[in-house]
C-alpha positions as CSV (number, residue, x, y, z in Angstrom):
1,X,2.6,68.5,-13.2
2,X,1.5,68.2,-9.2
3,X,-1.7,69.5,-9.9
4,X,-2.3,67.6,-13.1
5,X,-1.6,64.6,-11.1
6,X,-4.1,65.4,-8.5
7,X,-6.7,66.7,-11.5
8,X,-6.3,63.1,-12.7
9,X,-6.7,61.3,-9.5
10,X,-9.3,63.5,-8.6
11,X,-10.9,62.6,-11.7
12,X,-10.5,59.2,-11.3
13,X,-12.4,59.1,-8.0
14,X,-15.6,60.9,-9.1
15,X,-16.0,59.1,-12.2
16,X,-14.4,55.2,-11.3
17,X,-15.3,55.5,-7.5
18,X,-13.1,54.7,-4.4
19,X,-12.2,51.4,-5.4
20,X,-11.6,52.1,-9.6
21,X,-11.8,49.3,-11.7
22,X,-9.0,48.2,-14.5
23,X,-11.6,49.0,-17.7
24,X,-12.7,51.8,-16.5
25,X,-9.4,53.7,-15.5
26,X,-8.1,52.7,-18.4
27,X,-10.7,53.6,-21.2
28,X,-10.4,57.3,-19.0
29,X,-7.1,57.0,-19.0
30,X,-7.2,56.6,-22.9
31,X,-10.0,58.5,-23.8
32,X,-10.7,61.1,-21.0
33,X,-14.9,60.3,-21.4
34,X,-16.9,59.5,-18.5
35,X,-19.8,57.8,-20.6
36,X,-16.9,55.4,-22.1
37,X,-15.4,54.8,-18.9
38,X,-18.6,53.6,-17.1
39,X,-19.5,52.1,-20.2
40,X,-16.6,50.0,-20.3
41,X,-16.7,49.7,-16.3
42,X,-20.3,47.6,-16.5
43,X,-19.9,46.0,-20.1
44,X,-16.2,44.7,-19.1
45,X,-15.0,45.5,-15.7
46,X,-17.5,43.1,-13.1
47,X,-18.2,40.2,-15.9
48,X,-14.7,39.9,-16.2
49,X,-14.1,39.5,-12.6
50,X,-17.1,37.7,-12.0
51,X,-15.9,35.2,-14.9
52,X,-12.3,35.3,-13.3
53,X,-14.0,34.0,-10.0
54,X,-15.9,31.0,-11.6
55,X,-12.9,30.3,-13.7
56,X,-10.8,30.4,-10.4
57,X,-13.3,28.3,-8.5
58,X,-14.0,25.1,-11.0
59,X,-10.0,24.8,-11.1
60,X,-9.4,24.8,-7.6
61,X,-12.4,22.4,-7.5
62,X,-11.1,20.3,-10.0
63,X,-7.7,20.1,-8.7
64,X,-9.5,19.6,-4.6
65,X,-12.0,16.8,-6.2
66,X,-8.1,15.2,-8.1
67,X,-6.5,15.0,-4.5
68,X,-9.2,13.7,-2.5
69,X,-8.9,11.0,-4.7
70,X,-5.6,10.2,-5.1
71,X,-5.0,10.7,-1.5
72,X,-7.8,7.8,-0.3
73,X,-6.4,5.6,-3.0
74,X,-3.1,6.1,-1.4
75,X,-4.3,5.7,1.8
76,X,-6.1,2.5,0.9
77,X,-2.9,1.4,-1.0
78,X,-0.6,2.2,2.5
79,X,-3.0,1.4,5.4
80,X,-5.0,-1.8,4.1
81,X,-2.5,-3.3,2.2
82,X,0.3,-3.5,4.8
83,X,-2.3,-4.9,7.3
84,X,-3.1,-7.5,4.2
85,X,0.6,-8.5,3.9
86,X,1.1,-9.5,7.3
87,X,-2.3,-11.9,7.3
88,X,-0.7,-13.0,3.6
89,X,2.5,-14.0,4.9
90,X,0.8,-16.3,7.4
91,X,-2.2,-17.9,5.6
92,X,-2.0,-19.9,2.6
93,X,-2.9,-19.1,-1.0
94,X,-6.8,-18.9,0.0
95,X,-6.1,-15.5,1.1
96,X,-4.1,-14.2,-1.9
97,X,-6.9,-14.0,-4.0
98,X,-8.0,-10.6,-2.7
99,X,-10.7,-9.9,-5.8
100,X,-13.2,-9.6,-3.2
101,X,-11.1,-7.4,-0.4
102,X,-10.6,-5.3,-3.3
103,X,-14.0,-5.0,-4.4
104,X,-14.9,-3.8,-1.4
105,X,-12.0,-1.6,-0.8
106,X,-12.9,0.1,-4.1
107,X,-16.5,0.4,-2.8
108,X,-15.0,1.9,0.3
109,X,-12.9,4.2,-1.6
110,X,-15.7,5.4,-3.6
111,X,-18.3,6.3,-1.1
112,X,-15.8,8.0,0.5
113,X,-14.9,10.2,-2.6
114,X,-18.1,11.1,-3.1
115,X,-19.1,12.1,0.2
116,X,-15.7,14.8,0.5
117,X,-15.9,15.6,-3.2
118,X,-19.9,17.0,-2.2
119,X,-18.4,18.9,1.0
120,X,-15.3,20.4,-1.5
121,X,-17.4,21.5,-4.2
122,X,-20.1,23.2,-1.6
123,X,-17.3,25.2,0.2
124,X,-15.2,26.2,-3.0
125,X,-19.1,27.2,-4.5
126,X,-20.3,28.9,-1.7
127,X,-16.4,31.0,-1.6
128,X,-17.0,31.8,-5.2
129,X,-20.8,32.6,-4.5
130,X,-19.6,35.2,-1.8
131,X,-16.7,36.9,-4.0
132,X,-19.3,37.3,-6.6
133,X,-22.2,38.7,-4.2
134,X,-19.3,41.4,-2.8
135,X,-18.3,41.9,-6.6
136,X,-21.8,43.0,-7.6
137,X,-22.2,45.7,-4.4
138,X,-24.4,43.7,-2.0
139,X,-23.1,44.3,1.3
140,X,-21.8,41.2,2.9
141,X,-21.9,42.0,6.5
142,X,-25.2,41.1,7.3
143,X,-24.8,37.9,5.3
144,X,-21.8,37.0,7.0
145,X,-23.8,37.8,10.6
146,X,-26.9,36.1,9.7
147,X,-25.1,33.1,8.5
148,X,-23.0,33.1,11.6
149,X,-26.6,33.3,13.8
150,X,-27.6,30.0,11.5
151,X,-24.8,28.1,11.4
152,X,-24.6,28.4,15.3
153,X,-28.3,27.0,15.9
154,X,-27.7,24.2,13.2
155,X,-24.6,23.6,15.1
156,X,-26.2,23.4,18.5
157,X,-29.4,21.3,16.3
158,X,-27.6,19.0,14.3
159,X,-24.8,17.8,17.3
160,X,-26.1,14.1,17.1
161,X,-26.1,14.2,13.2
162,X,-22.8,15.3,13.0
163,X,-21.6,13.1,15.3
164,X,-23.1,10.6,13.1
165,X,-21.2,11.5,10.3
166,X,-17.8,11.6,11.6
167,X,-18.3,8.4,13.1
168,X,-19.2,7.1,9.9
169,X,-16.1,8.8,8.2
170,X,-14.2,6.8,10.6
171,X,-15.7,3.6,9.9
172,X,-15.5,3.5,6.1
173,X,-11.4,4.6,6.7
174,X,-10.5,2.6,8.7
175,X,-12.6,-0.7,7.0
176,X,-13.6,-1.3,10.8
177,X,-16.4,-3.5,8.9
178,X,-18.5,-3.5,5.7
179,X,-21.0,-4.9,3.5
180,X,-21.1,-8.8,4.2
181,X,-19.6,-9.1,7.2
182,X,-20.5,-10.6,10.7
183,X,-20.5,-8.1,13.3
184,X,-21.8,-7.6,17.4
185,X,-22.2,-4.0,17.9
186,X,-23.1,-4.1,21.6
187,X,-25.6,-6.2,23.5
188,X,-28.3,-7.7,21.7
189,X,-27.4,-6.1,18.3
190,X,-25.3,-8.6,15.8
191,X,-25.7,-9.6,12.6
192,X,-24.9,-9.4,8.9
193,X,-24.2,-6.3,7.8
194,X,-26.9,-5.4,4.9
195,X,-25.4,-1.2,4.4
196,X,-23.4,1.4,5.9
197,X,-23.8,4.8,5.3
198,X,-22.5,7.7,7.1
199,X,-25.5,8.2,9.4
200,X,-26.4,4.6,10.3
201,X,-25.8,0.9,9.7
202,X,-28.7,-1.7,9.0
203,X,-27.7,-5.1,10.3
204,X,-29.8,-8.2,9.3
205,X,-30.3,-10.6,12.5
206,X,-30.0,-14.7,12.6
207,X,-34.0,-14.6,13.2
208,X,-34.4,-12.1,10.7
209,X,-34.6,-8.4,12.3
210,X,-33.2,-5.7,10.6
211,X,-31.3,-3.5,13.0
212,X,-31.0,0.5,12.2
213,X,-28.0,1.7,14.4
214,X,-26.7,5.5,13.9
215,X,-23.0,5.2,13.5
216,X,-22.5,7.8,16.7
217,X,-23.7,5.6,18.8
218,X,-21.4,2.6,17.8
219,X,-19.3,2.0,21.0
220,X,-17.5,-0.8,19.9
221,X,-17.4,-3.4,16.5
222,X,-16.4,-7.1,16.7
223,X,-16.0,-8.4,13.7
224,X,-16.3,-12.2,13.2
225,X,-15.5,-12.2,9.6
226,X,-12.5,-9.6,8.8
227,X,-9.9,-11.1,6.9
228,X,-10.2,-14.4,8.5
229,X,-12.5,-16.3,10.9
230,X,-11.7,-19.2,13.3
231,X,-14.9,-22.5,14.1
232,X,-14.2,-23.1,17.8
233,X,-15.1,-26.1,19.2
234,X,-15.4,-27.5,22.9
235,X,-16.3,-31.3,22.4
236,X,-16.9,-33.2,25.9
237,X,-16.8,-36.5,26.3
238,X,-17.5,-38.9,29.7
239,X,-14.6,-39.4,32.2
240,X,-14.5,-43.1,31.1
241,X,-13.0,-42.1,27.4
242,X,-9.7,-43.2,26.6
243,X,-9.0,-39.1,26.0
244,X,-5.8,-40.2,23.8
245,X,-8.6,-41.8,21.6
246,X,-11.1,-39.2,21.4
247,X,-8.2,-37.0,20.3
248,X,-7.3,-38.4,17.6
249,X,-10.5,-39.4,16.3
250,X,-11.1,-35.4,16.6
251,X,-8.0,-34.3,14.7
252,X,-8.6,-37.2,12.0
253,X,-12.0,-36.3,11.1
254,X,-10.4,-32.3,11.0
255,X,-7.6,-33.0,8.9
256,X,-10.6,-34.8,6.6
257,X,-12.4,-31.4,6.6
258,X,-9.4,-29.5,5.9
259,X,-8.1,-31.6,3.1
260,X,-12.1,-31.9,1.3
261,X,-12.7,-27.8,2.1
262,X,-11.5,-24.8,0.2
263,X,-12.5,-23.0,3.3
264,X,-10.4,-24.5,5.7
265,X,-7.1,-22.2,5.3
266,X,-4.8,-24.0,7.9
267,X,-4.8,-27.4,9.2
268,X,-6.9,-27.4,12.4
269,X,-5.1,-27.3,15.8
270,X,-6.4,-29.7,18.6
271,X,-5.4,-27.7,21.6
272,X,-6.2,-30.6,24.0
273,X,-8.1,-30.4,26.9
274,X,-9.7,-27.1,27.8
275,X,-11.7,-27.8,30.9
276,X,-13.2,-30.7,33.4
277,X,-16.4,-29.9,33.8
278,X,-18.9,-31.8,36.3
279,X,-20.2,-34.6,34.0
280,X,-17.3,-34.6,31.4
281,X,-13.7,-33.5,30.3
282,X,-13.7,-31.1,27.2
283,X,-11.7,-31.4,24.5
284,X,-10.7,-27.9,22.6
285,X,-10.4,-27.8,18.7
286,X,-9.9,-24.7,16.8
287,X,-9.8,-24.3,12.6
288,X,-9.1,-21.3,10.6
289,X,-11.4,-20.5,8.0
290,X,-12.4,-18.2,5.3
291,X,-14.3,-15.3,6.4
292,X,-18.0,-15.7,7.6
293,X,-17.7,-19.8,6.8
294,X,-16.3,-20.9,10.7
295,X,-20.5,-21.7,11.5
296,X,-20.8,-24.4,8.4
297,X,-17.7,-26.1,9.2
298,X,-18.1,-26.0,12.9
299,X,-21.4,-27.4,12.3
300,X,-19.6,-30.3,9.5
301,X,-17.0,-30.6,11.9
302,X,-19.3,-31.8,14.9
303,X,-21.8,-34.2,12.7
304,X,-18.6,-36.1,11.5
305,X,-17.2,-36.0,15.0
306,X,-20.5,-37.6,16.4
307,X,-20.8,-40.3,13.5
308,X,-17.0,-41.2,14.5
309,X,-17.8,-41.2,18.3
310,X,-20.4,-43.7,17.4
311,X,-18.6,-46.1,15.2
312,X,-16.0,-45.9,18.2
313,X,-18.6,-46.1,21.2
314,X,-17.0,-43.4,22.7
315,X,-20.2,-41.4,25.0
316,X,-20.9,-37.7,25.0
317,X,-21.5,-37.0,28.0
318,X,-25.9,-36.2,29.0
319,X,-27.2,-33.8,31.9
320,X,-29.7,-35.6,33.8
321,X,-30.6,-31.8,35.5
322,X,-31.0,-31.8,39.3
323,X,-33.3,-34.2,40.8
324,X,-37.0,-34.2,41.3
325,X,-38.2,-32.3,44.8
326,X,-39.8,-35.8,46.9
327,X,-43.5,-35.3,47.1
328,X,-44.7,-33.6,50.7
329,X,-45.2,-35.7,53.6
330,X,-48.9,-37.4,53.7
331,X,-49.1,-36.2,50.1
């Protein structure tokens, strides 16, 4: 029985190889013919592997591509709604009406499940692609090496690019801004923002230029128009102005804006007076508004304030400038 055994495996070994494949040590097992065996080997042993490892890889890509979804609607669900609830439980119903904070966040949530459904499938393919390459006989050590010597110089190549991209990632998570809003990304660069995409953002300028900024080289984001803006305005008037009087003509023609405007959210706060400067004292009034819309009604807000001033006779104060240099001696 020993040396039948050993027969067998020996056998087994010239006919299957090192390494003997299901079909074909079983048709030898069955029928004891080395045409069969190989036959069965080629027709039935690789394919079926080979069609085990696609099978294998479009479910685990299906089931990758499922969480990466759920998991960035979950995070939107956690991370941007409990910031939400805290602006909701302080501003009125303006703010509950999130159809367009939703919008966007779906937008968000999208362009993010694209980009990481693209990265999953590539991996989970190019897995599969090596399983079936090593499958088939070709050698995958040299593959492996010459892919390491790549991936290294793209790595040391593409450094800016990916920092790019990460940034970006960061950006569209964490809703630092998007689409719409009023942003300063540094000095000299502010605007609306026209796109974002994971390498740059284009920004549209109040005169018009269209700024192209990678995302890696963001530094910092001020947003003017996230959730909620605010119209701040410094009103002077001349040291002669009953200031009592001025201030109420200011918060009058305020609580007239706020009652007349949907994008007034709170009733405007006179905060008194913020400074005395050399020709005047000024007079600090700040209103919460809906996002992007603090420049319209600052700008309401001071040609009502002037009309009043006027119908009052109360003076805005003017800079003369310094005075005019005397003309040289014998001149």
């Amino acid at each position: 029985m020993i040396a039948l055994a050993a027969v067998s495996e020996a056998r087994l070994r010239r006919v299957c190889g090192d390494d003997p494949g299901f079909a074909c040590e079983e048709t030898l097992d069955a029928t004891g013919s080395r045409p069969l065996a190989l036959a069965a080997e080629f027709l039935l042993g690789k394919p079926l592997t080979i069609l085990a490892i696609v099978a294998g890889a479009l479910i685990v890509n299906r089931l990758a591509r499922r969480t990466i979804k759920r998991g960035l609607r979950g995070l939107h669900s956690g991370g941007v709604r409990e910031r939400l609830g805290a602006v909701r439980r302080r501003a009125p119903a303006a703010l509950l009406e999130t159809e367009e904070l939703s919008l966007r966040a779906s937008q968000r949530i999208e362009a993010l499940t694209t980009v990481l459904r693209s990265v999953v499938t590539v991996l989970i393919g190019g897995m599969a692609l090596l399983l079936i390459l090593g499958e088939v006989g070709i050698d995958l050590a040299p593959l492996l090496a010459g892919a390491g010597i790549v991936g290294v110089a793209l790595g040391f190549g593409s450094q800016t690019l990916v920092k790019d991209f990460l940034s970006g990632m960061f950006i569209l998570v964490e809703d630092q801004f998007g689409v719409g809003d009023i942003v300063d990304l540094g000095p000299g660069v502010a605007g609306a923002v026209e796109a974002v995409s994971l390498r740059t953002t284009r920004l549209r300028a109040v005169d018009g230029t269209v700024w192209h900024v990678p995302n890696g080289e963001i530094r910092r984001v001020g947003n003017k128009s996230q959730l909620w803006s605010r119209a701040l305005l410094d009103i002077e008037v001349t040291y002669g102005t009953d200031v009592d009087l001025a201030s109420e003509i200011i918060k009058r023609e305020a609580d007239v804006v706020w009652k007349a405007s949907e994008q007034v959210l709170e009733e405007p706060e006179l905060w008194g007076i913020e400074d005395l400067g050399p020709t005047g004292v000024v007079i600090r009034l700040v209103v919460k508004t809906t996002p992007s819309d603090q420049w319209a009604i600052a700008r309401e807000l001071r040609a009502r304030i002037k009309a009043a001033f006027d119908r009052e006779g109360i003076e805005i104060p003017v800079f003369a400038g310094p005075p005019a240099p005397s003309p040289a001696a014998g001149g």
